[in-house]
C-alpha positions as CSV (number, residue, x, y, z in Angstrom):
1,X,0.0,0.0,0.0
2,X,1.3,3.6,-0.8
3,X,0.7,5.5,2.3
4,X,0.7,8.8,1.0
5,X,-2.3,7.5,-1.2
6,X,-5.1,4.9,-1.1
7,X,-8.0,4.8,-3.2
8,X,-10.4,3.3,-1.2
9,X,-10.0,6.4,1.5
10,X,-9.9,8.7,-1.6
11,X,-12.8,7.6,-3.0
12,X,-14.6,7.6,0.2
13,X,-13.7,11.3,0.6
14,X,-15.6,11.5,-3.1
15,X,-18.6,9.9,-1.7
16,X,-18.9,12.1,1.3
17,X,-18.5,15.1,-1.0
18,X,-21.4,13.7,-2.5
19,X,-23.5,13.1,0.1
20,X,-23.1,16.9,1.3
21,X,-24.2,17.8,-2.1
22,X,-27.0,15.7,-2.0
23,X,-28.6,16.9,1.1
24,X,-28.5,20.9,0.3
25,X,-30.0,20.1,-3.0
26,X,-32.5,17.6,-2.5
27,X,-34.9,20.9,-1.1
28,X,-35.0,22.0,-4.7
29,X,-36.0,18.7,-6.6
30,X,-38.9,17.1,-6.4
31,X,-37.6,13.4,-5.2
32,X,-39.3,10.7,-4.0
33,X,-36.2,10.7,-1.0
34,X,-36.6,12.6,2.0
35,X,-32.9,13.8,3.4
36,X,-31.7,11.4,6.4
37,X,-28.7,13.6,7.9
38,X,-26.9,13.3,4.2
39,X,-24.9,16.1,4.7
40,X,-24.0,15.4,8.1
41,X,-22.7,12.1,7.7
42,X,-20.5,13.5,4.5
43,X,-19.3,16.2,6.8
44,X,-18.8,13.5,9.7
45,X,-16.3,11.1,7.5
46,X,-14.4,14.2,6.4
47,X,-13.5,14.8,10.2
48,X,-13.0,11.6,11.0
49,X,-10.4,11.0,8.0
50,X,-8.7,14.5,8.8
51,X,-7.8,12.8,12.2
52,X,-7.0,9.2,10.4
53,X,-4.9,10.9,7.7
54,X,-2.6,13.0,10.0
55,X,-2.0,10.0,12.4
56,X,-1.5,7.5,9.7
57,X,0.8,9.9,7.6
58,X,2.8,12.4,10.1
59,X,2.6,10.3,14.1
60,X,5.4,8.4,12.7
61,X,7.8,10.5,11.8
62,X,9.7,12.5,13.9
63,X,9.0,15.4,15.2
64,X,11.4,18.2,13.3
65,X,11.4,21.5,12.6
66,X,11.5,20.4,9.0
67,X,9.0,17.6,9.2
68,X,6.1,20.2,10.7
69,X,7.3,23.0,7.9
70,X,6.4,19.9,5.3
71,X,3.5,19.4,7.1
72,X,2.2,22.8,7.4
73,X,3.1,22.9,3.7
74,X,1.1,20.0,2.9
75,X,-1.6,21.2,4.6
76,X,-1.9,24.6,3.4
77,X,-1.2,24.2,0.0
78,X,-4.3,21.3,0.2
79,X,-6.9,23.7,1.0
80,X,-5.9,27.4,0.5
81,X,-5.8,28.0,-3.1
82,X,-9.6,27.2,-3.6
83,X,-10.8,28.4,-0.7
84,X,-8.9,32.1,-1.0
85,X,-10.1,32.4,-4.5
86,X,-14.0,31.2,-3.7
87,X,-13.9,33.6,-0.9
88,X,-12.4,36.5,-2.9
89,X,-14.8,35.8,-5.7
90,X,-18.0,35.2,-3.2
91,X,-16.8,38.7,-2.0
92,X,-16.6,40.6,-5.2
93,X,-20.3,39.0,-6.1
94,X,-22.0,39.7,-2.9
95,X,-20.8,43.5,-2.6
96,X,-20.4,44.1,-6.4
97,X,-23.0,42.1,-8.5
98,X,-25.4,39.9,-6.0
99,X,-26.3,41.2,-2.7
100,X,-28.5,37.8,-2.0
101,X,-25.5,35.4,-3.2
102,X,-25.3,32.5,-1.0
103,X,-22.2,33.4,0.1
104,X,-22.4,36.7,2.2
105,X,-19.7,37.8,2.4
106,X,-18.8,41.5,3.1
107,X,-16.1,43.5,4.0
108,X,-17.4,42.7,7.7
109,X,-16.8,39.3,7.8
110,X,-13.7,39.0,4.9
111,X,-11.1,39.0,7.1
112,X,-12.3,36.3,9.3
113,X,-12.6,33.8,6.2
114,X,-9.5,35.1,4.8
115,X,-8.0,33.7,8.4
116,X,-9.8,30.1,7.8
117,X,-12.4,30.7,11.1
118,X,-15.8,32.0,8.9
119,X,-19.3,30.7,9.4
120,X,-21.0,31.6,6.3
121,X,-22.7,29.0,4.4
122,X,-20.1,25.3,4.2
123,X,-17.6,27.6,5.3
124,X,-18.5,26.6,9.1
125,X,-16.7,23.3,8.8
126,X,-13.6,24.2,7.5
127,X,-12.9,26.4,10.8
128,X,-12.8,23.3,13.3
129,X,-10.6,21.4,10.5
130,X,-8.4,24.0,10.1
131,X,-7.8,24.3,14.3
132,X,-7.2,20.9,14.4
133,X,-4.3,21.1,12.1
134,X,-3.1,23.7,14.5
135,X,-3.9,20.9,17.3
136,X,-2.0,17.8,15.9
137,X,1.2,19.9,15.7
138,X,0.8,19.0,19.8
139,X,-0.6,16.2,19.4
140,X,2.6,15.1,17.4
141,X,5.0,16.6,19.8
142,X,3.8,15.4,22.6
143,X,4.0,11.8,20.9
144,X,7.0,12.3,20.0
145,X,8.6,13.0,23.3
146,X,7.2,10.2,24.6
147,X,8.4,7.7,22.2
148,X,11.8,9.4,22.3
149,X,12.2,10.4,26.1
150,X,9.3,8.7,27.6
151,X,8.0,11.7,28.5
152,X,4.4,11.0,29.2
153,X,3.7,15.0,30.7
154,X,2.9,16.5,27.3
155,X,0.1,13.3,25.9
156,X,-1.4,13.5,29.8
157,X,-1.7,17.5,29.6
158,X,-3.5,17.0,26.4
159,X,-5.3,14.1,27.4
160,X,-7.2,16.1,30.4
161,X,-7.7,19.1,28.1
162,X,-9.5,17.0,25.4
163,X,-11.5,15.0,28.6
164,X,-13.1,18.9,29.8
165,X,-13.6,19.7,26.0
166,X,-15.4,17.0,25.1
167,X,-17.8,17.0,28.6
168,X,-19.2,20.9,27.2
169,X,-18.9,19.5,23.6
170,X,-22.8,20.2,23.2
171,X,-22.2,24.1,24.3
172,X,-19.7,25.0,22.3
173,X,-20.3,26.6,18.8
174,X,-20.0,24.2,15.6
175,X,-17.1,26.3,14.6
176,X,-15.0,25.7,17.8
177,X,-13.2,22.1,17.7
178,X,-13.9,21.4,20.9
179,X,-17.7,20.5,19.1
180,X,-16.5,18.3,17.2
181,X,-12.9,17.2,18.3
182,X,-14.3,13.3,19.0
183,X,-14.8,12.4,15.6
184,X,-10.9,13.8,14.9
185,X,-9.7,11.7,18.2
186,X,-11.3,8.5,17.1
187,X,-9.7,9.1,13.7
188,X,-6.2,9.7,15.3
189,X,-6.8,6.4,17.6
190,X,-7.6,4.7,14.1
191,X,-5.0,6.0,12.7
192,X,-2.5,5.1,15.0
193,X,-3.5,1.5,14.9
194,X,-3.5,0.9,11.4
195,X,-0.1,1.9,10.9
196,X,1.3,-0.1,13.2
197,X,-0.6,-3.2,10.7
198,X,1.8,-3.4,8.0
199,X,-0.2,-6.0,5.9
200,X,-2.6,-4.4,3.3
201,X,-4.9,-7.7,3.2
202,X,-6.5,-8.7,6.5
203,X,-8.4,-11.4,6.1
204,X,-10.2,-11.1,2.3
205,X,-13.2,-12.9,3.2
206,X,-14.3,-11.3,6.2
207,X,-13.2,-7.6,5.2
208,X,-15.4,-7.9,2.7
209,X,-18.0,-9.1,5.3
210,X,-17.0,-5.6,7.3
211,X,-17.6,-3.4,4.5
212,X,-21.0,-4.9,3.4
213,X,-22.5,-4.3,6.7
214,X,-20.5,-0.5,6.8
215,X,-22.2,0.8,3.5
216,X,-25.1,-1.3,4.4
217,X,-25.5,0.3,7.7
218,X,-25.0,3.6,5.5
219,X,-27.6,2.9,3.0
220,X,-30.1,2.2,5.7
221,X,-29.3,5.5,7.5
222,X,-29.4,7.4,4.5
223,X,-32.6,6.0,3.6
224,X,-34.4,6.5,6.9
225,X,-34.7,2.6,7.2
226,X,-32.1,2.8,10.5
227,X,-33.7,5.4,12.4
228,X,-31.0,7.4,13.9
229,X,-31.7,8.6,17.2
230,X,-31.3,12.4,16.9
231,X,-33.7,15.3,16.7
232,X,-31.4,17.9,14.8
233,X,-28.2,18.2,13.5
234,X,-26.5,19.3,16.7
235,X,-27.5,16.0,18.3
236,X,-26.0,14.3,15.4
237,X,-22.8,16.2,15.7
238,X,-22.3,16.1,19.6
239,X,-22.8,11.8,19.8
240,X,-20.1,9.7,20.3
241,X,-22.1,6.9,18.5
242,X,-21.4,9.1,15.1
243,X,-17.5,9.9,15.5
244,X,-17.3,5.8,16.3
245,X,-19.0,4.6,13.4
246,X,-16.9,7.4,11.1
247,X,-13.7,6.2,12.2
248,X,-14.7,2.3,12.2
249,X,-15.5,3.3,8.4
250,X,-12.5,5.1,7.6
251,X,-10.2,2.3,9.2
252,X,-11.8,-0.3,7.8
253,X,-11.6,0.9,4.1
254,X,-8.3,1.1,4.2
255,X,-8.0,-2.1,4.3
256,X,-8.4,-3.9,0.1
257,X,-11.8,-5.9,-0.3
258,X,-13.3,-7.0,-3.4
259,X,-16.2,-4.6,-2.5
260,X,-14.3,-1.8,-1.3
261,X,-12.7,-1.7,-4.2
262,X,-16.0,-1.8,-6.8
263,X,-17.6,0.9,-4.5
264,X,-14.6,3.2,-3.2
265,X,-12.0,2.4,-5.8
266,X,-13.8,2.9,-9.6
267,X,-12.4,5.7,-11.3
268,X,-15.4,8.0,-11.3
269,X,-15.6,8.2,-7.2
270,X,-11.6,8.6,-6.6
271,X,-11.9,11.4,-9.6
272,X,-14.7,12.9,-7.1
273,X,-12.7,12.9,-4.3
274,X,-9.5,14.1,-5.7
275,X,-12.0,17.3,-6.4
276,X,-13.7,16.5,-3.3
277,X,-12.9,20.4,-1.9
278,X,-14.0,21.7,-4.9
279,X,-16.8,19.8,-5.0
280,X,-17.9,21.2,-1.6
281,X,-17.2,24.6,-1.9
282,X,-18.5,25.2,-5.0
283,X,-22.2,23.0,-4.8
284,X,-23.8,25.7,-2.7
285,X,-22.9,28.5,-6.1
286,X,-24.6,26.1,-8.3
287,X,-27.9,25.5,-6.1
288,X,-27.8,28.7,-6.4
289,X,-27.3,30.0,-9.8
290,X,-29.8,27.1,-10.5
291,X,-32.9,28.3,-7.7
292,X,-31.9,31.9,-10.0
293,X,-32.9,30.7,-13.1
294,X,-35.3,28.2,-11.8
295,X,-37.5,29.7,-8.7
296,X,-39.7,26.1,-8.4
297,X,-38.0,23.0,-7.4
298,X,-37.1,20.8,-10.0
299,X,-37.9,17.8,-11.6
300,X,-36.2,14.5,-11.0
301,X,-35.3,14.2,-14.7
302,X,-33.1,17.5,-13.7
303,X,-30.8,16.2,-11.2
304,X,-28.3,14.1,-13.6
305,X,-27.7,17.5,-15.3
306,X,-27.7,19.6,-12.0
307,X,-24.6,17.0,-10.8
308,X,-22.8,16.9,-14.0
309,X,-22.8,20.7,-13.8
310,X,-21.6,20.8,-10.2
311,X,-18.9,17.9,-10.8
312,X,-17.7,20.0,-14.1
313,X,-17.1,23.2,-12.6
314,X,-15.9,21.7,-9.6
315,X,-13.2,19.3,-11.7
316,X,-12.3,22.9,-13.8
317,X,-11.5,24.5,-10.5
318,X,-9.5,21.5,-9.2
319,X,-7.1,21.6,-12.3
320,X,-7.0,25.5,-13.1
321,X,-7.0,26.5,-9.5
322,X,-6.0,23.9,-6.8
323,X,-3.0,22.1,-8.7
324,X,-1.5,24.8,-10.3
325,X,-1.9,26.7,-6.4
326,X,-0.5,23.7,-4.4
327,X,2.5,23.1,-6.8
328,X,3.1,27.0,-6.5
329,X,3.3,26.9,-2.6
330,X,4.8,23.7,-2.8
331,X,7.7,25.5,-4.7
332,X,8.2,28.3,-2.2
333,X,8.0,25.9,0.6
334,X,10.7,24.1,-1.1
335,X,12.8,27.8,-1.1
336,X,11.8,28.1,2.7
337,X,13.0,24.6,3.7
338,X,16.2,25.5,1.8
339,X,16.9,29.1,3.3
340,X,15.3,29.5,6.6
341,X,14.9,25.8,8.4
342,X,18.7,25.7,8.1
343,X,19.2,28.5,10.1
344,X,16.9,26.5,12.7
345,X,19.4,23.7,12.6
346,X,22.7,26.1,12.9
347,X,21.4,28.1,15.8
348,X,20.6,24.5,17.9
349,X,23.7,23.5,17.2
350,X,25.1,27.1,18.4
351,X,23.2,26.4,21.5
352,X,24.3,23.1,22.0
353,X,28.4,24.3,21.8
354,X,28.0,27.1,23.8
355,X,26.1,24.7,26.6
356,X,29.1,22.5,26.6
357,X,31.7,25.0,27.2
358,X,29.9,26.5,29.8
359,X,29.5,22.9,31.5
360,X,33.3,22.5,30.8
C-alpha cells in the first residue's frame, strides 16, 4: 500500500462530498427521497479521515522542525488556493454584482474567512478542521517526546484538556473544535492503529464481510430505514455513536476488499474525491445559480444535469486553480526549507556548543 495514497480512502472522501451535495440540493428537486442527515454524515467522514490521515501519515515521523514545515506545507497548500479564490470571488459577487449570493460575504466578515475561522454557508466546517491542524502539531509533539524520552507530561496534559472539552462539547459553537474534536480523536486512535498493521490484506473474506455491513449500515441510515436517534443536526454532531462509526469506516476501508474496491476504488468516485474540496465549496454557487434561473423545485429528470454541472465546474477548479496553487506553494515551501529551516538547525547547534563549554 502507498501511504501517502489509497484509493479506497480517496474515494470515500468522493462519496462524502457527495453526500453533502446531496442533502443541500435535495430541497429543490422534487424526489421521492426525503434527506436522512446526508450532509451530516458527508461532513462526519471528512472529520473523521482529517484525524486518520494525519496519524496515519505524520505520528510516525519524527518530530522536526523540518518535518512540521512539510506538514504545514502539505496542509496549506491542500486547501488554500480554492478556498482564497472562492472567498475572494463570493466577496466581489456579494458587494459588487449579487447582494442575496449564497455566500455573504462582506467586508465585515472577509477577514475572518481570509484567516480560515468564517461561518457563512459550508464555510463553518472548514474552521474546526483548520484548528485541528493547529492541534496535531501538539498532538505530534507530545507523541513524540514520549516515544523518544518517555515523557508522558505533554500526551497527559492534552489528554485532560481533550477530557473537559469533550464533557461541554454540546455548548460549544459548531465552529469551535472542541464541538467536534471526537470524531478527529477517534480518527487519530484509528489512525495510529492501522499503521502499526503493515499487511494491506487482512483477512479477504471477512473484510469484505465488514464493508457490506459499513455501507449497508450507511444505506439504511441514509434511507431512513435505520432510524438514527437524533432530533437535529446538533445532536447528530455532539454523539459519540457518530464519531465511532466514522472512524470504524475510515479504518476499515483502508483495508483492500473486493467490494471496497468496486464501491470506493472505480475511477469515477476517486476522480470525485481528488475534487472533493471543490466539490464542496462550489455545490452551494450552483444550487444557487440554479434556484436563480429556476425559482420552483425541479424535476427528478433534472438532477443528472444539476450534478454533471456541479462535478464539471468543480473538476475545472480542481485543475485551473487547486493544482496549479499547491504546486506553486509547494515551490516556495521548497525555497523556505532551503533558506530558513537551516538557520533552525545552525542556531541548535550554536546552542548546543556554547552549553558545553559552559558545563566545561
Amino acid at each position: 500500500m502507498n501511504q501517502t495514497r489509497i484509493d479506497a480512502i480517496t474515494g470515500l472522501r468522493g462519496m462524502a462530498a457527495l453526500l453533502v451535495v446531496y442533502g443541500h440540493s435535495v430541497e429543490w428537486f422534487s424526489l421521492p427521497w426525503e434527506n436522512h442527515f446526508s450532509g451530516e454524515i458527508g461532513v462526519m467522514i471528512f472529520f473523521s479521515l482529517s484525524g486518520f490521515l494525519m496519524a496515519y501519515l505524520y505520528l510516525g515521523k519524527q518530530f522536526s522542525a523540518l518535518n512540521v514545515t512539510e506538514y504545514a506545507i502539505s496542509r496549506f497548500s491542500r486547501i488554500a488556493p480554492a478556498y482564497l479564490v472562492i472567498v475572494l470571488l463570493s466577496l466581489f459577487i456579494y458587494t459588487k454584482i449579487d447582494p442575496h449570493f449564497v455566500y455573504d460575504i462582506s467586508a465585515k466578515n472577509i477577514l475572518r474567512h481570509l484567516l480560515f475561522s468564517g461561518n457563512v454557508s459550508v464555510f463553518w466546517s472548514i474552521t474546526p478542521e483548520v484548528e485541528f491542524y493547529f492541534l496535531f502539531v501538539l498532538v505530534w509533539a507530545a507523541a513524540s517526546r514520549y516515544v523518544n524520552r518517555l515523557d508522558i507530561l505533554g500526551l497527559v496534559f492534552l489528554a485532560l484538556c481533550c477530557m473537559i472539552l469533550l464533557s461541554y462539547r454540546a455548548s460549544f459553537p459548531g465552529t469551535f473544535i472542541g464541538s467536534k474534536l471526537h470524531y478527529f480523536l477517534f480518527g487519530v486512535i484509528a489512525g495510529i492503529i492501522r499503521s502499526k498493521i503493515r499487511s494491506d490484506r487482512q483477512g479477504p473474506k471477512s473484510l469484505t464481510v465488514l464493508h457490506a455491513l459499513l455501507i449497508a449500515s450507511t444505506v439504511l441510515m441514509l434511507g431512513g430505514w435505520l432510524s438514527l436517534p437524533f432530533a437535529s443536526n446538533n445532536d447528530f454532531y455532539s454523539s459519540i455513536m457518530t464519531a465511532i462509526f466514522g472512524a470504524l469506516l475510515v479504518f476499515s476501508l483502508s483495508f483492500s476488499s473486493a467490494l471496497g474496491a468496486v464501491v470506493f476504488e472505480n475511477k469515477f468516485i476517486v476522480l470525485c474525491g481528488e475534487c472533493s474540496f471543490s466539490i464542496y465549496l462550489l455545490h452551494m454557487p450552483v444550487i444557487y445559480l440554479v434556484h436563480k434561473l429556476h425559482p420552483e423545485p425541479l424535476q427528478l429528470i433534472f438532477l443528472l444535469p444539476f450534478t454533471v454541472f456541479v462535478l464539471l465546474s468543480s473538476w475545472l477548479n480542481f485543475q485551473l486553480i487547486e493544482k496549479p496553487g499547491a504546486r506553486f506553494i509547494k515551490s516556495v515551501g521548497i525555497v523556505f526549507k532551503r533558506t530558513v529551516i537551516p538557520l533552525f538547525a545552525l542556531a541548535s547547534n550554536s546552542r548546543s556548543v556554547t552549553t558545553e563549554r559552559e558545563i566545561r
